[in-house]
N, C-alpha and C positions, 0 to 999 in steps of 0.2 A: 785652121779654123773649122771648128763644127759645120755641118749645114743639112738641114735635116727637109724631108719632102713631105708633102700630106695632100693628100687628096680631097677633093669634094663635089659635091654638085653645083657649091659657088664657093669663090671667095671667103666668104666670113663663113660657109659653114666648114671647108679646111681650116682656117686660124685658130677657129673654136675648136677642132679637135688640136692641131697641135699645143695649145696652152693646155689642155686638159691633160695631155701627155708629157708635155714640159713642167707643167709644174708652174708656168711664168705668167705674168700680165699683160696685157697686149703694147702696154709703153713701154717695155722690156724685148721687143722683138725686134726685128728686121724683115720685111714678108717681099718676097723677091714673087710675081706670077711668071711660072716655067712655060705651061703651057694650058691652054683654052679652047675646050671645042663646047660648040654647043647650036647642036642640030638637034633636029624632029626626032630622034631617035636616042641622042645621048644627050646630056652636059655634063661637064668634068672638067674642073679644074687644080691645075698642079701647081702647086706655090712651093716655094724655098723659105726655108727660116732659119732665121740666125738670132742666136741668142745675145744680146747687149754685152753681157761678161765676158763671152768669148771675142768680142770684137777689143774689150778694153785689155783683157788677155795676151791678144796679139800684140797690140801697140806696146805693151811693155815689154813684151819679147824683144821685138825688132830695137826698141830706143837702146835695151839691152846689148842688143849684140853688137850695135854700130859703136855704141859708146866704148864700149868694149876690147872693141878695134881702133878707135883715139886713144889707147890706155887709160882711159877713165873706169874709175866705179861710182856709181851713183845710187842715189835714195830716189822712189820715183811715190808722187801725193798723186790720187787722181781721185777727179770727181765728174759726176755726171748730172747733167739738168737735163731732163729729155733727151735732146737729139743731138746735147752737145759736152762734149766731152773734155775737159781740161787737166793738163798734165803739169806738175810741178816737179821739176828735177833739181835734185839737192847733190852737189860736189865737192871735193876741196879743189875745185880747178873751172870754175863759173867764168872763168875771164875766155877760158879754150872755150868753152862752149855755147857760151853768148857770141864770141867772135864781131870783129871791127863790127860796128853800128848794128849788131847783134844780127849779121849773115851767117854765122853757121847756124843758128837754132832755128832763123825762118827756114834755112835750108832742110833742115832736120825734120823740119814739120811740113816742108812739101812731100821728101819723102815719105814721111809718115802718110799722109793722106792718099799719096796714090796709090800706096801698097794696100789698105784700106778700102780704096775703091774700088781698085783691081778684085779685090776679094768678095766685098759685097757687093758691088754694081752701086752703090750709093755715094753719094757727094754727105761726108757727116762734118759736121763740124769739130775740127780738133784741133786746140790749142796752145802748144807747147811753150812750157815759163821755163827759167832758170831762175830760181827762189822766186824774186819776185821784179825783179826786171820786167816785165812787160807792164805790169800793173804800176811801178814805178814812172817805164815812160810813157803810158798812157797819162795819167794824172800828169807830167808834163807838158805832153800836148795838152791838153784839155785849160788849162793855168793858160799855155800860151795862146790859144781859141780865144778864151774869155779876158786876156789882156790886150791883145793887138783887135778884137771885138768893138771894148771901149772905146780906144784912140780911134778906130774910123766913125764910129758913131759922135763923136767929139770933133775930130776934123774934116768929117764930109768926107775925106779922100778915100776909096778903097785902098788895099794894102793886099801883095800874092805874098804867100807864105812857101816857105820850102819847097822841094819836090818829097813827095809822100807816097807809100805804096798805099793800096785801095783800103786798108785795113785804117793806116792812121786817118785817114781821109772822110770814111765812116763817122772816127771819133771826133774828128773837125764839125762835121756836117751836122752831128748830133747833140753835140754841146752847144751849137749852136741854133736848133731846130727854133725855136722858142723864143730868140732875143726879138726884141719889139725893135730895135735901131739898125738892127744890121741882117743879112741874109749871105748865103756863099754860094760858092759854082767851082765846081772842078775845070781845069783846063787844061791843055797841050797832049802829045804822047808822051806813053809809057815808054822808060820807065821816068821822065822826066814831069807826069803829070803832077800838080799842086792846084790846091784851095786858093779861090780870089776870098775875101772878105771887103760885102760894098755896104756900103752903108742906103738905109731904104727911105723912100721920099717916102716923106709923113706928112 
């Protein structure tokens, strides 16, 4: 991965030279600060940049070479919002690479991110699909949020739902941010942690 240095007497006036030199936008970077003096006599600062395409660059190297090594060939969709990054992987062999209750692709994209981090010092958000499996069982949960939602808001009772990693949990918490009869709470340890859904005195 690229990673280019620039000087300045602050911050924002090294970025402004490196976009000037890059050719880029400043939501298009990465800006790492290397190193910072600034006494009576000097100020200087040294940043690192990294350009966005090279970071999506990598990620499809790496999805490449591992898949590569499960004997697969894949088609890889990627899109970028800002700071976060999504990846659609297309196969004739989706069932390998979702794997039981889809563990090898979150695996895939743990690896993914820390190679990622390791490189840029940043935590980016990246998200890896198989077609559309994720999107699939999000709208899942989300259907089942807003059904077992109902029944507690109907029978007073709360209701725990599954054990969930943090991600589905989010889309519990969020689907549910806004209902006027019910509210939720995460509970237990990982990785057995899961959503209560209680219903809310009115």
């Amino acid at each position: 991965m690229k990673k280019y240095e620039y000087n300045g007497k602050t911050k924002e006036e090294a970025i402004e030279q490196a976009l000037k030199d890059l050719n880029l936008s400043e939501n298009n970077i990465i800006v790492n600060v290397l190193e910072e003096k600034n006494t009576i006599l000097k100020k200087n600062v040294k940043i690192e940049v990294i350009d966005y395409n090279d970071v999506i660059d990598t990620i499809k190297e790496c999805i490449n070479e591992i898949t590569k090594l499960m004997g697969l060939t894949v088609n890889l969709e990627v899109r970028r919002r800002e700071e976060n990054i999504t990846i659609k992987i297309f196969s004739d062999h989706n069932a390998v690479l979702i794997g039981k209750n889809g563990s090898t692709i979150e695996a895939l994209q743990t690896i993914i991110r820390q190679i990622i981090h390791n490189e840029t010092q940043n935590f980016i958000s990246i998200i890896l699909d198989v077609e559309n499996y994720k999107d699939k069982k999000n709208k899942n949960i989300e259907l089942l949020a807003k059904r077992v939602a109902k029944e507690v808001a109907k029978t007073k009772f709360e209701t725990k739902l599954d054990s969930m990693n943090s991600y589905e949990r989010r889309i519990v918490h969020s689907t549910l941010a806004n209902d006027k009869y019910v509210y939720t709470e995460s509970i237990g340890e990982e990785p057995n942690r899961c959503v209560v859904i209680k219903p809310k005195e009115l």
